[in-house]
C-alpha positions in Angstrom: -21.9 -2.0 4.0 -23.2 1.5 3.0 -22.3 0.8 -0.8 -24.5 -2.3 -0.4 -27.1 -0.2 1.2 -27.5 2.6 -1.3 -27.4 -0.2 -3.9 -30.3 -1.9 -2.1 -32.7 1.8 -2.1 -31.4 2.5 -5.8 -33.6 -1.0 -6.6 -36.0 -0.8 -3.9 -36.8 2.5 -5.9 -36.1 1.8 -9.3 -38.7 -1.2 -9.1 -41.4 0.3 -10.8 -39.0 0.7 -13.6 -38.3 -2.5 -14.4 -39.7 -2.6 -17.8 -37.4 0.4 -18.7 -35.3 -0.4 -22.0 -31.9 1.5 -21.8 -29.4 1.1 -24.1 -25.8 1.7 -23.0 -22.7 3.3 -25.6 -19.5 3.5 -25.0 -18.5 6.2 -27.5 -19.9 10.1 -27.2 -20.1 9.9 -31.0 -22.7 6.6 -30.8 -24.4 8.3 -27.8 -24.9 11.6 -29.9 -25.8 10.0 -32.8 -28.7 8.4 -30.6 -29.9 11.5 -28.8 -30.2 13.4 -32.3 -31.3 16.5 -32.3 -32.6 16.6 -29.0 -31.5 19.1 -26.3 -28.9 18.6 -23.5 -27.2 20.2 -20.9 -23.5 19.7 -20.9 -21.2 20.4 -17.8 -17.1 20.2 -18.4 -16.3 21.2 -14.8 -13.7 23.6 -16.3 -13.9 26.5 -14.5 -13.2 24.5 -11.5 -9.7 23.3 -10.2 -8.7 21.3 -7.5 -10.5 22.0 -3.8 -11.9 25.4 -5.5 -15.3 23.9 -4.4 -15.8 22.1 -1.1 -20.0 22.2 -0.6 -22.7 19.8 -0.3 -24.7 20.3 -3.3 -24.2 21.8 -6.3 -26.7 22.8 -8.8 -26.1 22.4 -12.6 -28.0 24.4 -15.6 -31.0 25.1 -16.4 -29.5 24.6 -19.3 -32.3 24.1 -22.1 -34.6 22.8 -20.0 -31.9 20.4 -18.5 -31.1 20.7 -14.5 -29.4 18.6 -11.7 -28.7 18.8 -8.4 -25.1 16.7 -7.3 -24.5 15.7 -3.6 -22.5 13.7 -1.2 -23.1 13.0 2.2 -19.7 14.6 3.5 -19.7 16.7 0.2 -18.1 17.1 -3.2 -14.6 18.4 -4.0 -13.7 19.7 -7.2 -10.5 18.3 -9.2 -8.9 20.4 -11.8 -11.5 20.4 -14.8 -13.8 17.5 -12.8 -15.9 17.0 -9.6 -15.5 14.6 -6.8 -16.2 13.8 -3.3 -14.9 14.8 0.1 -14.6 11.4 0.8 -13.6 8.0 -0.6 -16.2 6.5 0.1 -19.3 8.8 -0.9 -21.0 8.2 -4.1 -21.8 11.1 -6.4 -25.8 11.4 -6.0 -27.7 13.2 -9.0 -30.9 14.1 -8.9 -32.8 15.5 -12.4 -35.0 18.8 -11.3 -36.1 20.2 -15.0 -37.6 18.8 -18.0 -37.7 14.6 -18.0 -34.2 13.2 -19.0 -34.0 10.3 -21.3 -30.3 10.2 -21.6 -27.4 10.9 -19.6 -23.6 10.6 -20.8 -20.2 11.6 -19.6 -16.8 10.3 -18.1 -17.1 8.5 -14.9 -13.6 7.4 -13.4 -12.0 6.5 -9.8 -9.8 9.4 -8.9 -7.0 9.5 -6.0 -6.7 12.1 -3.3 -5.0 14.2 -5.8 -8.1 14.3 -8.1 -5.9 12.2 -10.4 -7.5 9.0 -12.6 -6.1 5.5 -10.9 -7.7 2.5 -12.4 -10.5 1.1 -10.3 -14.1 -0.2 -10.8 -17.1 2.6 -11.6 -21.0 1.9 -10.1 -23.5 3.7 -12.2 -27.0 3.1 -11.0 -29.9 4.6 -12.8 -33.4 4.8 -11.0 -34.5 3.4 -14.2 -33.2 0.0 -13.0 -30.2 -0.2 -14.9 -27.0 -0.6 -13.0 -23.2 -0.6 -15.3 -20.1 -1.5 -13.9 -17.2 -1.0 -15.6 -13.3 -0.1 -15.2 -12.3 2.7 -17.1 -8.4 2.5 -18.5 -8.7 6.1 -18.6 -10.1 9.2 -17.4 -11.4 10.1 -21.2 -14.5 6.6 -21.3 -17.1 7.2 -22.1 -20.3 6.2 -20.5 -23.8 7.2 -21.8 -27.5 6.2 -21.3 -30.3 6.1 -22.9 -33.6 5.1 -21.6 -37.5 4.9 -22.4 -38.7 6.1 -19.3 -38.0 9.0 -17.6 -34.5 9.0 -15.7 -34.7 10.8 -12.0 -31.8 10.4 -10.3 -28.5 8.4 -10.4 -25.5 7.4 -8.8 -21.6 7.5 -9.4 -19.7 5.4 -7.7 -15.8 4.2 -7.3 -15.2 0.6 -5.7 -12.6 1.5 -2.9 -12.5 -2.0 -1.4 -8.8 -2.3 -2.3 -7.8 1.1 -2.1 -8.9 4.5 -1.5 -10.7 5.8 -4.5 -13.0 8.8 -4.7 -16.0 8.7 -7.5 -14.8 11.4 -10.0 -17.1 13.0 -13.0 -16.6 14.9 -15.9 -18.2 16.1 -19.4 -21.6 15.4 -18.2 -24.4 15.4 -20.6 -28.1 15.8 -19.1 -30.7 15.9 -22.0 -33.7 14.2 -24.2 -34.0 12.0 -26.7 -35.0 13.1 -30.6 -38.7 11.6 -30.9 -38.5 12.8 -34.4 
């Protein structure tokens, strides 16, 4: 009920984004090739190992311009190289807070209580309207976004109907898009 729930607010808020046109890649090479020359942020997780951060919020960058703010209600949880939830069934919230982002990229997986990759179905809902669900076969997919209007927030999620799965994140890009 509370995935359907946040699902129902991302819309709700994203509404006035309807008209957004976001195009979705599946290769970091593709996605890079489409942000150009424009700056990013870019987060590996990797001085982080597993339970070495157990807080509500974490803030990423400023990192060229680029910043984020992660949350979960009952807070993250680092993996080894990645970052997670305390709970199965939290979603990852991001919210942008530095220079408009246009694109967003990185490897979004389900993860056991070990911080481990198990197959499983991925949410990712942009406030730009655009929602992608997908199941990764691996903890190295690639996911990335990029939009014509602004991007302010989104959410990662991990389907746990069938089994515990916690929403797991990893080589996160945060940037523009080359206008040029």
């Amino acid at each position: 009920m509370r995935r359907i729930l946040v699902s129902f607010c991302i819309l709700v808020l994203s509404a006035g984004a309807a008209g957004a046109v976001t195009t979705v890649y599946t290769t970091e090479a593709e996605f890079l090739a489409a942000i150009g020359a424009a700056p990013y942020m870019l987060e590996d997780f990797n001085g982080y190992t597993y339970g070495s951060y157990q807080e509500l919020t974490l803030d990423l960058g400023p990192v060229n311009g680029y910043s984020c703010t992660l949350s979960a209600v009952q807070g993250l949880w680092s993996g080894d190289g990645n970052m997670s939830t305390n709970n199965a069934g939290d979603p990852i919230e991001v919210a942008f807070t530095g220079d408009p982002v246009y694109s967003i990229g990185g490897l979004f997986f389900a993860s056991d209580i070990s911080g481990f990759y198990m197959p499983g179905t991925v949410i990712l809902a942009l406030s730009d309207g655009t929602i992608e669900t997908y199941a990764p076969p691996s903890d190295t997919t690639f996911r990335g976004f990029v939009s014509d209007t602004a991007i302010v927030s989104m959410t990662i999620d991990a389907d746990d109907t069938a089994a515990s799965a916690w929403a797991t994140m990893d080589h996160y890009y945060v940037g523009g898009v080359d206008q040029g």
